[in-house]
RONU-928332 format. One record per residue (C-alpha): x, y, z; residue number from 0; residue in one letter. Coordinates in Angstrom, 2 decimals, padded with zeros to 5 digits. Each point is the difference from the previous one (the first is absolute). Example, Ala and Ser with C-alpha at 12.3 -4.5 7.8 and 13.67 -1.06 7.14 Angstrom:
% residues 2
<atom><east>012.30</east><north>-004.50</north><up>007.80</up><k>0</k><r>a</r></atom>
<atom><east>001.37</east><north>003.44</north><up>-000.66</up><k>1</k><r>s</r></atom>
% end
This chain:
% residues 275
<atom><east>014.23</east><north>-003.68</north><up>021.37</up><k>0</k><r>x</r></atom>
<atom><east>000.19</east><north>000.60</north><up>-003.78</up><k>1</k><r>x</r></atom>
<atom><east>003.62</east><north>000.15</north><up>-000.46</up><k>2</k><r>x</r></atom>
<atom><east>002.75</east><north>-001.95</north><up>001.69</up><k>3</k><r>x</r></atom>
<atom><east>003.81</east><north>000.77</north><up>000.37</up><k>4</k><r>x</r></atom>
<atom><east>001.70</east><north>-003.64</north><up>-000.69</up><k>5</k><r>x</r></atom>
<atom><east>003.23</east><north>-001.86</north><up>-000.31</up><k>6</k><r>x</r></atom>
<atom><east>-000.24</east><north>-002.66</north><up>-003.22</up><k>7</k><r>x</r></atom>
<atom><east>000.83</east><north>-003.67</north><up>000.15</up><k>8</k><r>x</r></atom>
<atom><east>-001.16</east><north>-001.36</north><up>-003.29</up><k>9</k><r>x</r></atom>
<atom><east>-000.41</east><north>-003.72</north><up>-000.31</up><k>10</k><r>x</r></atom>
<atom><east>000.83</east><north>-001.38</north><up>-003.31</up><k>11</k><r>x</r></atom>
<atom><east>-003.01</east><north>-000.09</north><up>-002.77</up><k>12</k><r>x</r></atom>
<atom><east>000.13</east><north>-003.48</north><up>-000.92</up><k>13</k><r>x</r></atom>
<atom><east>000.22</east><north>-000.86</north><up>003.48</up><k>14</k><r>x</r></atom>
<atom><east>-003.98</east><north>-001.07</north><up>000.75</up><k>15</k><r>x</r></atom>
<atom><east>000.30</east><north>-000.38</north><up>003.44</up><k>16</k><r>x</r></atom>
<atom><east>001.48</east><north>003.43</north><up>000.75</up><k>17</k><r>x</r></atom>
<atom><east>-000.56</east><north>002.05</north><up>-002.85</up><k>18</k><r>x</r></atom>
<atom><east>-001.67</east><north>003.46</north><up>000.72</up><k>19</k><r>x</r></atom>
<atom><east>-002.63</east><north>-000.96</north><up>-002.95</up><k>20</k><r>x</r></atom>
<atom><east>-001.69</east><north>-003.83</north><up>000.19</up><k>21</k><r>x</r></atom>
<atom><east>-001.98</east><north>-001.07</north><up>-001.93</up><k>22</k><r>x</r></atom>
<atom><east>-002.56</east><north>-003.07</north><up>000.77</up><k>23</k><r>x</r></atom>
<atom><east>-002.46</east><north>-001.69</north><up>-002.38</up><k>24</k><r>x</r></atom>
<atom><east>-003.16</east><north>-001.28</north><up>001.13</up><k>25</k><r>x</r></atom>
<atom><east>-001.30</east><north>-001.83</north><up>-003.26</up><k>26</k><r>x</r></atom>
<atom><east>-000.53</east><north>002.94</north><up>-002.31</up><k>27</k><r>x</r></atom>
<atom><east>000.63</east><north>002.76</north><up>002.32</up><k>28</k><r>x</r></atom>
<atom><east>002.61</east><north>001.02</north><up>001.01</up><k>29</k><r>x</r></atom>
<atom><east>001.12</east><north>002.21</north><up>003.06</up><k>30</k><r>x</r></atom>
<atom><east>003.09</east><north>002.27</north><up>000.07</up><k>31</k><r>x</r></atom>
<atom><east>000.94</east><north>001.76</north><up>003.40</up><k>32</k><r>x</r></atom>
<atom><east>002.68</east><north>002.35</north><up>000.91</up><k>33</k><r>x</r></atom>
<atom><east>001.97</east><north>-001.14</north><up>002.54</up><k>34</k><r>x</r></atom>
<atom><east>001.98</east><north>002.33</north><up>002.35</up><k>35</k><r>x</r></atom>
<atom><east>-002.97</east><north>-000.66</north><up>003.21</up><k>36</k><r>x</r></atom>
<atom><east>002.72</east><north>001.08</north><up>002.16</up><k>37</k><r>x</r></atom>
<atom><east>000.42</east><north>003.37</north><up>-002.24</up><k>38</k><r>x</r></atom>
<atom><east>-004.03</east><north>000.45</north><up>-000.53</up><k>39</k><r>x</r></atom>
<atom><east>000.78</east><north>-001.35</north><up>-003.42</up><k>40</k><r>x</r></atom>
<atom><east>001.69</east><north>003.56</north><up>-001.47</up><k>41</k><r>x</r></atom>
<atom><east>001.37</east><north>-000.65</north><up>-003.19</up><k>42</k><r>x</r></atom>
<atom><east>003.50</east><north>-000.06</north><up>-001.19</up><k>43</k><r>x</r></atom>
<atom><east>001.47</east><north>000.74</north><up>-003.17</up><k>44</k><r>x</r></atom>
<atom><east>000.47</east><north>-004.62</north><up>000.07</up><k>45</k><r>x</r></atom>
<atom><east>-003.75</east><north>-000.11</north><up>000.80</up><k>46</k><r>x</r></atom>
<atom><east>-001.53</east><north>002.47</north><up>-003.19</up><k>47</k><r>x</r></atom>
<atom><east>002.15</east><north>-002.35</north><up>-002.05</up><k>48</k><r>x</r></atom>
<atom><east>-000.72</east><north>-002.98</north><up>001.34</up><k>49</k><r>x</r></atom>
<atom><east>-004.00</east><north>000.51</north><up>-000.17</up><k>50</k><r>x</r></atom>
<atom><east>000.25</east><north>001.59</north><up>-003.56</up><k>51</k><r>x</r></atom>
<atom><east>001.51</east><north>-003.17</north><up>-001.14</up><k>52</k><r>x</r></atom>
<atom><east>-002.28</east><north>-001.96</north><up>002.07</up><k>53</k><r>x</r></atom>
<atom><east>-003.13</east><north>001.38</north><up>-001.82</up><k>54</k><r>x</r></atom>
<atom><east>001.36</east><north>-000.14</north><up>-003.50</up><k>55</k><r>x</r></atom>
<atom><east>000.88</east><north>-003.61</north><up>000.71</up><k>56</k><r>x</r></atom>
<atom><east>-003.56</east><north>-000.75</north><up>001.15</up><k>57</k><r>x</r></atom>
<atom><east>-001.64</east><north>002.42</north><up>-002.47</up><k>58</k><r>x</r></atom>
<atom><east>001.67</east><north>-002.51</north><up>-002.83</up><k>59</k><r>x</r></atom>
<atom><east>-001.33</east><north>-003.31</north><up>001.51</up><k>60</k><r>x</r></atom>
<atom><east>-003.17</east><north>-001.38</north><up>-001.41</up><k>61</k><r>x</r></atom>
<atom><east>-000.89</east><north>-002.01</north><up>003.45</up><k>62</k><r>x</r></atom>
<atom><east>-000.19</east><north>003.11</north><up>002.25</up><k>63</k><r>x</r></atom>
<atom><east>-003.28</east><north>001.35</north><up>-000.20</up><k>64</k><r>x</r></atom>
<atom><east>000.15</east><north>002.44</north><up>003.46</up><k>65</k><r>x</r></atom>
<atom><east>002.86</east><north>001.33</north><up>001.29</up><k>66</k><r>x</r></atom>
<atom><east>-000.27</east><north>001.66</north><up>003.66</up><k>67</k><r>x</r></atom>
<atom><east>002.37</east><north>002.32</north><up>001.23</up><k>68</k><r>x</r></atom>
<atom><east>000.68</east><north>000.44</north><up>003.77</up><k>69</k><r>x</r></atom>
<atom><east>002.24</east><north>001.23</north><up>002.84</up><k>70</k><r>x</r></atom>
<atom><east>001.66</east><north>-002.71</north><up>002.14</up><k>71</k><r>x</r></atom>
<atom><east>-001.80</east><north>-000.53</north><up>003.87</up><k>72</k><r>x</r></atom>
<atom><east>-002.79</east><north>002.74</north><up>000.32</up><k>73</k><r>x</r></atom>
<atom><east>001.38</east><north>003.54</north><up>001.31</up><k>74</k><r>x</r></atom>
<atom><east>000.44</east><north>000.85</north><up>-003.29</up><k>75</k><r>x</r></atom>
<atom><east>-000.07</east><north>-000.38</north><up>-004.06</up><k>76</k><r>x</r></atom>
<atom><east>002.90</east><north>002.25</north><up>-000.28</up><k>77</k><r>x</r></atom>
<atom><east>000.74</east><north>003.75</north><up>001.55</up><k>78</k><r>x</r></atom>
<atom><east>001.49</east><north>001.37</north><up>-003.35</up><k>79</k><r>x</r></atom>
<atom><east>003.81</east><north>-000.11</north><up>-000.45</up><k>80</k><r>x</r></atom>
<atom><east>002.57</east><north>-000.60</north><up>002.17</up><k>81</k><r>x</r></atom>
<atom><east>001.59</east><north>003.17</north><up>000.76</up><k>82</k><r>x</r></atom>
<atom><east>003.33</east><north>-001.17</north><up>001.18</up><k>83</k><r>x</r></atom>
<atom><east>000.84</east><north>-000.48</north><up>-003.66</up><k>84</k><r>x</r></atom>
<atom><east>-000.57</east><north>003.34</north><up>-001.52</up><k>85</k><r>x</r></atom>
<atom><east>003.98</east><north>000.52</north><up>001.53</up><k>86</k><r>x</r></atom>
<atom><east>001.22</east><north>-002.40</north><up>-002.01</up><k>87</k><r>x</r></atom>
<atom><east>-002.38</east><north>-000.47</north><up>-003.04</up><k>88</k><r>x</r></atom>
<atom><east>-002.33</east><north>003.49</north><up>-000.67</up><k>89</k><r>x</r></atom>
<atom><east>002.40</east><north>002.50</north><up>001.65</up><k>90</k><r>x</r></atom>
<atom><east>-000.35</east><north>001.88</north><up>-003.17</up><k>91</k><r>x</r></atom>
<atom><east>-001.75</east><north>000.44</north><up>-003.22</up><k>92</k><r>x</r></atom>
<atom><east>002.09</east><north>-002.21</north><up>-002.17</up><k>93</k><r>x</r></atom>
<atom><east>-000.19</east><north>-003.23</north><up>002.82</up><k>94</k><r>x</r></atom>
<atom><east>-003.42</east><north>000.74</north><up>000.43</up><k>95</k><r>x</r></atom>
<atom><east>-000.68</east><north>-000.44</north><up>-003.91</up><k>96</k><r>x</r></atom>
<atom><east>001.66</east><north>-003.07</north><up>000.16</up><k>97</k><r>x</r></atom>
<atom><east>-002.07</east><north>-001.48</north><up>002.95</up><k>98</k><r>x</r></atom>
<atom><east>-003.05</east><north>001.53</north><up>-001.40</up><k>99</k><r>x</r></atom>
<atom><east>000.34</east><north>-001.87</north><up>-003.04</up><k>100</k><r>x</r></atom>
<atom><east>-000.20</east><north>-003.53</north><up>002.06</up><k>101</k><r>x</r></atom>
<atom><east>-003.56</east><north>001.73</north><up>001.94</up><k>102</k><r>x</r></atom>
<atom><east>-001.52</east><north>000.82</north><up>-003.24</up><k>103</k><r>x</r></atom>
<atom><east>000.98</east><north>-003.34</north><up>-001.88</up><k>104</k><r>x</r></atom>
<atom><east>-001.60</east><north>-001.82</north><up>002.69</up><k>105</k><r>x</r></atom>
<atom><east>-003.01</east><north>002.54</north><up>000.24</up><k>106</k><r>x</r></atom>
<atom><east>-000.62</east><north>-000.58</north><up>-003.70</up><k>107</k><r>x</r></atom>
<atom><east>000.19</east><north>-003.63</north><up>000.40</up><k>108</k><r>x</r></atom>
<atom><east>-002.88</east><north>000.23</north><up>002.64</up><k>109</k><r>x</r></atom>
<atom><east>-001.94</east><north>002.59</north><up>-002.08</up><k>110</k><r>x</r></atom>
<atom><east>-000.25</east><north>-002.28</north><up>-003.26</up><k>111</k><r>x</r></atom>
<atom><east>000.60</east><north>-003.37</north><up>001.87</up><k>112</k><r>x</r></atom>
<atom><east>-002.86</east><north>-002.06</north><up>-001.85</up><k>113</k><r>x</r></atom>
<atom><east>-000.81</east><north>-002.22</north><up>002.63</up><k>114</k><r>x</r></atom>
<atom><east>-002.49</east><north>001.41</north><up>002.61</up><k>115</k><r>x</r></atom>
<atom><east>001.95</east><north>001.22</north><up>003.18</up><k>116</k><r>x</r></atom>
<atom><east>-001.59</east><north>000.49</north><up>003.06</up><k>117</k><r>x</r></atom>
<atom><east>001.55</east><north>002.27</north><up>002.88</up><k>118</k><r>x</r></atom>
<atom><east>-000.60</east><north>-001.59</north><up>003.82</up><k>119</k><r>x</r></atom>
<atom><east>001.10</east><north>002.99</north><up>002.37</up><k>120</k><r>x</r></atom>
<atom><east>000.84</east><north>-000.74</north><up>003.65</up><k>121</k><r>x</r></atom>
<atom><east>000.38</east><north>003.51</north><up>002.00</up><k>122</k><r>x</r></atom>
<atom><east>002.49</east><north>002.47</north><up>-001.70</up><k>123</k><r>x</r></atom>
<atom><east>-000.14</east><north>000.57</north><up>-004.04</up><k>124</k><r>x</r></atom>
<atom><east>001.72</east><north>003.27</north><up>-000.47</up><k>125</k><r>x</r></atom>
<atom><east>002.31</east><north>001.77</north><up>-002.84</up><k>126</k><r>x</r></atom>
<atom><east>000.93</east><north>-002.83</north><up>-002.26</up><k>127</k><r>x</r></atom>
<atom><east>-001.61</east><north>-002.60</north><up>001.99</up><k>128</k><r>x</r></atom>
<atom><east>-002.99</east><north>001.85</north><up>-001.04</up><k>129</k><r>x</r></atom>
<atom><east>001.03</east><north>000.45</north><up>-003.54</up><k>130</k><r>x</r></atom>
<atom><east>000.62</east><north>-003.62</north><up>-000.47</up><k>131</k><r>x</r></atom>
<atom><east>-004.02</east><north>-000.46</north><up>001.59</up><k>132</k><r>x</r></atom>
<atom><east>-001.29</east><north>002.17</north><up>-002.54</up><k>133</k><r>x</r></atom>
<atom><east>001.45</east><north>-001.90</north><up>-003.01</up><k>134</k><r>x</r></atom>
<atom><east>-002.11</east><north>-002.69</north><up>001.51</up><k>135</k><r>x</r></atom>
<atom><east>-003.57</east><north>-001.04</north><up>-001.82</up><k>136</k><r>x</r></atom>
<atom><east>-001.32</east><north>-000.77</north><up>003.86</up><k>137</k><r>x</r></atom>
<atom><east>000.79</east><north>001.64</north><up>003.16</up><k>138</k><r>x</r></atom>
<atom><east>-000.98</east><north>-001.40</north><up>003.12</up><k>139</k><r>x</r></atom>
<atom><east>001.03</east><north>001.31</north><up>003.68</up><k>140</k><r>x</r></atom>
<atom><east>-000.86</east><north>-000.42</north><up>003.52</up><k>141</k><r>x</r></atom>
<atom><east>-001.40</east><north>002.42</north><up>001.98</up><k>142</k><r>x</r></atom>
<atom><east>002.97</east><north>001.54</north><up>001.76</up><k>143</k><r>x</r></atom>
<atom><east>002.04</east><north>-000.19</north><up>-003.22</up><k>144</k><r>x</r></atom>
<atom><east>001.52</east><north>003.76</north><up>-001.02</up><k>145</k><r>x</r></atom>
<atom><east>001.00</east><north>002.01</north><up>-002.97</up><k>146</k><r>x</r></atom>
<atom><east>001.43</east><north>002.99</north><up>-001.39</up><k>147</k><r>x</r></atom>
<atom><east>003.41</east><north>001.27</north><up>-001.88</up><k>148</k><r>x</r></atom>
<atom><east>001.42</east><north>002.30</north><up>002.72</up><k>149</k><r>x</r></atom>
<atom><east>003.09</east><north>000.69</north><up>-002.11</up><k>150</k><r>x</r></atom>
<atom><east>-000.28</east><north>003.89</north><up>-000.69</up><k>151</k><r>x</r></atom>
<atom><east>001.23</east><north>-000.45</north><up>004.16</up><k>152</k><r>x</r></atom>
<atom><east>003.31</east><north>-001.59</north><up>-001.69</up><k>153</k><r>x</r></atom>
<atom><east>000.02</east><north>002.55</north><up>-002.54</up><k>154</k><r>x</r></atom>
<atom><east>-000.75</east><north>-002.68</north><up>-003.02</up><k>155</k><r>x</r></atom>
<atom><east>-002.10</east><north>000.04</north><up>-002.51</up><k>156</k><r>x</r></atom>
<atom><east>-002.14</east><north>-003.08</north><up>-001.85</up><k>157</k><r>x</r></atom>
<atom><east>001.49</east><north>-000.24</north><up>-003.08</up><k>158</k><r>x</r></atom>
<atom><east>-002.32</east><north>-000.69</north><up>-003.38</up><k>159</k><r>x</r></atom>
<atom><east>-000.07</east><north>-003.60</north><up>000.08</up><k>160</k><r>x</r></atom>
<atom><east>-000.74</east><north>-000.26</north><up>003.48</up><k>161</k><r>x</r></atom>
<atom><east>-002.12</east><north>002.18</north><up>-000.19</up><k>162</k><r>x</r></atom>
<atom><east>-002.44</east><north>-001.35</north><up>-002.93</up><k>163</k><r>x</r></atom>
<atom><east>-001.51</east><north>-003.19</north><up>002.01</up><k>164</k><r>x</r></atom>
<atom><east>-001.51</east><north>002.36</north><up>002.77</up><k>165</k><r>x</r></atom>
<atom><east>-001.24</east><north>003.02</north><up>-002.74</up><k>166</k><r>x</r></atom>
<atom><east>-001.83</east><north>-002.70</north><up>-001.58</up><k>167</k><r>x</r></atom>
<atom><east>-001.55</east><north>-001.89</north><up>002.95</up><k>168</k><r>x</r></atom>
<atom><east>-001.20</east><north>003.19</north><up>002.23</up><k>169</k><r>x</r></atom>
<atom><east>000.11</east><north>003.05</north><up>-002.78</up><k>170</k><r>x</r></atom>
<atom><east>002.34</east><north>003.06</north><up>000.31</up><k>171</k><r>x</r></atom>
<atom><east>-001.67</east><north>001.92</north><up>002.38</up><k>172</k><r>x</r></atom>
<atom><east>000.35</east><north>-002.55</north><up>002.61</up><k>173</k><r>x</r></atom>
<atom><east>003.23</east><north>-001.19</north><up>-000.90</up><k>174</k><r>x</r></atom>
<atom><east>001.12</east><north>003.51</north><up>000.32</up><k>175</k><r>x</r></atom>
<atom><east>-001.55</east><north>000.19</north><up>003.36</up><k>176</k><r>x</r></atom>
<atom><east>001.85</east><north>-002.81</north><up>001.25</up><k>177</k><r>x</r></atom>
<atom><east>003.33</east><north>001.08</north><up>-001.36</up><k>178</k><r>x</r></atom>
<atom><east>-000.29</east><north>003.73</north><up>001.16</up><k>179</k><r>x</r></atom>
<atom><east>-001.44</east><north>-000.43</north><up>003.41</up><k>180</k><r>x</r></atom>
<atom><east>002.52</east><north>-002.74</north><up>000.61</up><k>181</k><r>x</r></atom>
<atom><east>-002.49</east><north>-001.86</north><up>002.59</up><k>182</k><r>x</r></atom>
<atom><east>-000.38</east><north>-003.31</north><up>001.20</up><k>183</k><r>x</r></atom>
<atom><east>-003.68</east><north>-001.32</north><up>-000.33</up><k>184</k><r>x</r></atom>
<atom><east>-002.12</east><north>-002.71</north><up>001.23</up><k>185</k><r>x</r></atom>
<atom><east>-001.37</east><north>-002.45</north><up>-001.80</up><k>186</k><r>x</r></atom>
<atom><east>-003.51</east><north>000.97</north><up>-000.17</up><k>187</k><r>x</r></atom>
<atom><east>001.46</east><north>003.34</north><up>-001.55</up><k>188</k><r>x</r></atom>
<atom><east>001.36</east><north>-001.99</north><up>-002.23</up><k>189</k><r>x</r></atom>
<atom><east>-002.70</east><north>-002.01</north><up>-001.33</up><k>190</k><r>x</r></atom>
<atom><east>-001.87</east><north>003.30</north><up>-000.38</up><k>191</k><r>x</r></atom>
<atom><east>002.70</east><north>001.42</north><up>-002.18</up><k>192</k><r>x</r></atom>
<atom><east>-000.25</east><north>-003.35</north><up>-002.00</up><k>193</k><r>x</r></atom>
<atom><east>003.72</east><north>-000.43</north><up>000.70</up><k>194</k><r>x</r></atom>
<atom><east>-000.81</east><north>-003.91</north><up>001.50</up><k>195</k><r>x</r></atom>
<atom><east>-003.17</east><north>-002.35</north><up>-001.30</up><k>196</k><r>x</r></atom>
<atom><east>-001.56</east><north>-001.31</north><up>003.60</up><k>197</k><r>x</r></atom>
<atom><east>001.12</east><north>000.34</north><up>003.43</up><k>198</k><r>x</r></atom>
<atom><east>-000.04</east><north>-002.72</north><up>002.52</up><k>199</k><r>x</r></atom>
<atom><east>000.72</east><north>-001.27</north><up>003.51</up><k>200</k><r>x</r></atom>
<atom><east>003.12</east><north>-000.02</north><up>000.19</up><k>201</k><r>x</r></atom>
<atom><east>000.23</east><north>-003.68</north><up>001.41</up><k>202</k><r>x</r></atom>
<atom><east>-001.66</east><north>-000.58</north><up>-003.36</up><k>203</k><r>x</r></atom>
<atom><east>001.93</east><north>001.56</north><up>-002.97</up><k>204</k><r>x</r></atom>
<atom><east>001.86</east><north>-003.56</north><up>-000.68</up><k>205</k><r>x</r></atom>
<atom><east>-002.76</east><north>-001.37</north><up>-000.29</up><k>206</k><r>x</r></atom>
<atom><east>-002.29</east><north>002.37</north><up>-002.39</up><k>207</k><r>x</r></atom>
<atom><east>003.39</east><north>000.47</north><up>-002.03</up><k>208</k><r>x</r></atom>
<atom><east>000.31</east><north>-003.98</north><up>-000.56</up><k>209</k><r>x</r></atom>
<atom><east>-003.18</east><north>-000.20</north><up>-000.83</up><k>210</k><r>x</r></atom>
<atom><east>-000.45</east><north>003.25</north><up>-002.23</up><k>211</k><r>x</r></atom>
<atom><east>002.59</east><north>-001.94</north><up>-001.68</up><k>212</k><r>x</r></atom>
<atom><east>-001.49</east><north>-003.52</north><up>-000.04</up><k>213</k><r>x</r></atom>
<atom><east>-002.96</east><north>001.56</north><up>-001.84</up><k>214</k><r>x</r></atom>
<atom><east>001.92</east><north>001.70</north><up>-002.70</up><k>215</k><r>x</r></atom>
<atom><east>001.77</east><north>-003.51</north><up>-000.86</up><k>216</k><r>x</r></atom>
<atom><east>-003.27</east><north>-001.71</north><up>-000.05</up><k>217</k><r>x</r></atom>
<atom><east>-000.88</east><north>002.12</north><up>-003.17</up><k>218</k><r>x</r></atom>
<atom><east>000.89</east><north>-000.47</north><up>-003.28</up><k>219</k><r>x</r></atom>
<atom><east>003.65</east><north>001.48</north><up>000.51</up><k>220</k><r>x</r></atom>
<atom><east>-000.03</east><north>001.30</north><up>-004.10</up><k>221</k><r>x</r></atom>
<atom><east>-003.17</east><north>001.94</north><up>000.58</up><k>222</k><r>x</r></atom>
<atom><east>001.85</east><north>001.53</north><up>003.26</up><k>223</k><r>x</r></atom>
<atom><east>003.04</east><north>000.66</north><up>-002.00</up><k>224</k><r>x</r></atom>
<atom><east>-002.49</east><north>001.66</north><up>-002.87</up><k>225</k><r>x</r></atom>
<atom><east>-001.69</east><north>002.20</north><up>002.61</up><k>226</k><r>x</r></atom>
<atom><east>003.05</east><north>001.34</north><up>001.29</up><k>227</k><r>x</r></atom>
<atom><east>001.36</east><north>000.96</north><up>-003.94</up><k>228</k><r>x</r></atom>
<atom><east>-003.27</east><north>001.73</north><up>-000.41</up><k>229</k><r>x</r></atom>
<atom><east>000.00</east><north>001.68</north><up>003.21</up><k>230</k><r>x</r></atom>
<atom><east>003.08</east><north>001.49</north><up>-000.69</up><k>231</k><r>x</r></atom>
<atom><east>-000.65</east><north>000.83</north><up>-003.88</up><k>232</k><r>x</r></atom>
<atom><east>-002.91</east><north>002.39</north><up>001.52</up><k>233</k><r>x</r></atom>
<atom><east>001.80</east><north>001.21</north><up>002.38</up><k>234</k><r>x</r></atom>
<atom><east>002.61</east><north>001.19</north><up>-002.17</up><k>235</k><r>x</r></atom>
<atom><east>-002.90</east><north>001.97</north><up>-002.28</up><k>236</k><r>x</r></atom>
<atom><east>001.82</east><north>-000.83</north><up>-003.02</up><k>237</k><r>x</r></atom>
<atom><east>-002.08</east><north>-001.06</north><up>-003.17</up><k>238</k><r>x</r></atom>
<atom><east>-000.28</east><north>-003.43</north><up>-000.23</up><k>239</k><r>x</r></atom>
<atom><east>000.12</east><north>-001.48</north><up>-003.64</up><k>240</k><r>x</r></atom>
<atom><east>-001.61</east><north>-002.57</north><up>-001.58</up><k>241</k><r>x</r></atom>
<atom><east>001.68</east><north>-002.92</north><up>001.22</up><k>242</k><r>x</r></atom>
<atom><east>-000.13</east><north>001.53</north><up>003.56</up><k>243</k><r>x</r></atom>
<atom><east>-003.75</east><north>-000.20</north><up>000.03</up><k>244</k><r>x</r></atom>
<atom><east>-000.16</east><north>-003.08</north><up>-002.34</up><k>245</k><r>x</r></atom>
<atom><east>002.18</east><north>-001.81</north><up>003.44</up><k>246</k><r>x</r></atom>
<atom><east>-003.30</east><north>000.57</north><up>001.77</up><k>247</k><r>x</r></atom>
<atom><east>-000.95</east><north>-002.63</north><up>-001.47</up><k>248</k><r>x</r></atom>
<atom><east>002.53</east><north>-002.40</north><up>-000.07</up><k>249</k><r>x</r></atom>
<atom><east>-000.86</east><north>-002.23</north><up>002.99</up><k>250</k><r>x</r></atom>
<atom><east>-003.07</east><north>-001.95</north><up>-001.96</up><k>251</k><r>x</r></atom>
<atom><east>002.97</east><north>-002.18</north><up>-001.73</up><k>252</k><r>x</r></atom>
<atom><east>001.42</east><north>-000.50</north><up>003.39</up><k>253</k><r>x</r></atom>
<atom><east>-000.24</east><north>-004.00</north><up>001.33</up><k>254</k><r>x</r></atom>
<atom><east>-001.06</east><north>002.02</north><up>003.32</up><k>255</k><r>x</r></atom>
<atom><east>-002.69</east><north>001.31</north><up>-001.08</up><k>256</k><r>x</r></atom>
<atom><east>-001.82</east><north>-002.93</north><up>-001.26</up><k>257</k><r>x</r></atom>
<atom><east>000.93</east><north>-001.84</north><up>003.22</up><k>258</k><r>x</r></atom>
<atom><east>-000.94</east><north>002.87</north><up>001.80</up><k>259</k><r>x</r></atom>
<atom><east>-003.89</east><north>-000.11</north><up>-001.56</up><k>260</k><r>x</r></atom>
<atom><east>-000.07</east><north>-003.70</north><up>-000.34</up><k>261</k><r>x</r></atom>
<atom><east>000.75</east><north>-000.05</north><up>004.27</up><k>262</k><r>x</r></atom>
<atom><east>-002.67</east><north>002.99</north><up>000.52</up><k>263</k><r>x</r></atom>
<atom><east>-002.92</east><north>-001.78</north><up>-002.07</up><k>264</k><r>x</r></atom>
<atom><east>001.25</east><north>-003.07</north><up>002.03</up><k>265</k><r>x</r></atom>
<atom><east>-000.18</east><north>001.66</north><up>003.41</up><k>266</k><r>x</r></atom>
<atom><east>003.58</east><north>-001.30</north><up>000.35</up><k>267</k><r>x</r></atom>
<atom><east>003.41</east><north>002.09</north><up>001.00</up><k>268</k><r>x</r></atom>
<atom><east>002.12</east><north>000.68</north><up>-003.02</up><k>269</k><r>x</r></atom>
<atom><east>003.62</east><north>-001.62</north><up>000.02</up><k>270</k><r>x</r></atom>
<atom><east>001.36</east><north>002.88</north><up>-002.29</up><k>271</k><r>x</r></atom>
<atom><east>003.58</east><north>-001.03</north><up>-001.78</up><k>272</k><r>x</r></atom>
<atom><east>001.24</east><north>003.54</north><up>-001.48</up><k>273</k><r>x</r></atom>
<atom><east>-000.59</east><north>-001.01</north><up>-003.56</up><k>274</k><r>x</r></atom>
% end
């Protein structure tokens, strides 16, 4: 079921108890669902503005040192878009610009989100459900999870910006694959094609996610936020100056890193503060 034809009832954003994007801290993570369970979470124009906010919001406070993104109940992290609303929003180049520009703020906002984010996928992850997964640093599924971008079926195509997350996690080849075949895959295809990080029981994918999660706040949450600058600097195979290279070494004036040798030579769990 990759795509589904719905009617829209948007909650208000502010609202936290019925919003279609909630956002709960546990200490220094914090997890962000969508949250149309009754709609198999497809997002709305509301919802890719609502979670692009979201993220920025998060990306700019110092305490969050996971965030983990998720579909509400566990059919499904999100089918793609919901296609009731290309009447009334992307019935034509010009709307679809407009709407497109809300996707690819909030897709950039994942992509160079500093914080780490980790992806926990219940059952379906398709079209932008699975572009918003592969703007994810960690990408864990359960076993009867399933993927793809059946859209050439709708006649659509993945614009740039949608497009760069999954280029850059599973190469160009597969990528086209996926977009050109227009199938829905399993999740041990997917792990294959490198599009998710480990696959799970599905009874367990809260569980690994949480803890994925629990792991990356335990460490030294500047050195996390360095590794993912660096990542991406290489990625982008741009020359890196002097100061680039010179920010390699940058986290031996850090307070965390002396706590963080101090507690090893002591056998003892570093308390890291940020700083």
């Amino acid at each position: 079921m990759p795509f589904c034809l719905l009617d829209e009832n948007t909650n208000p954003p502010g609202d936290n108890v019925t919003s279609t994007v909630l956002t709960e801290r546990r200490g220094p993570v914090a997890v962000v669902s969508l949250n149309r369970p009754d709609k198999l979470n497809a997002l709305t124009k509301t919802m890719w503005q609502a979670l692009g906010d979201t993220v920025l919001a998060l990306s700019a406070d110092a305490e969050v040192r996971c965030i983990v993104l998720r579909g509400a109940g566990t059919k499904s992290f999100a089918p793609g878009n919901d296609i009731a609303e290309f009447e009334t929003d992307r019935a034509n180049a010009a709307q679809a610009r407009a709407y497109g520009a809300l996707m690819h703020r909030t897709l950039d906002a994942l992509t160079t989100c500093p914080v780490p984010l980790v992806a926990m996928i219940h059952g379906i992850c398709v079209g932008g459900g699975m572009e918003i997964a592969a703007a994810c640093d960690v990408r864990i599924c359960g076993e009867s999870s399933r993927f793809g971008a059946p859209i050439n079926k709708l006649g659509l195509v993945m614009a740039h910006a949608e497009l760069s997350a999954l280029v850059g996690l599973v190469g160009p080849a597969v990528a086209l694959e996926i977009l050109l075949e227009g199938r829905v895959f399993g999740a041990a295809e997917a792990l294959q094609k490198g599009l998710v990080s480990r696959v799970v029981a599905d009874g367990e994918v809260e569980h690994e996610a949480l803890a994925a999660a629990d792991r990356i706040a335990q460490g030294a949450p500047l050195v996390a936020r360095w590794h993912k600058k660096f990542v991406r600097q290489l990625a982008a195979r741009a020359p890196l100056s002097a100061a680039d290279l010179d920010e390699g070494f940058a986290c031996f004036d850090t307070e965390d890193f002396r706590i963080g040798y101090r507690a090893f030579l002591a056998k003892q769990t570093p308390q890291f503060g940020g700083r």
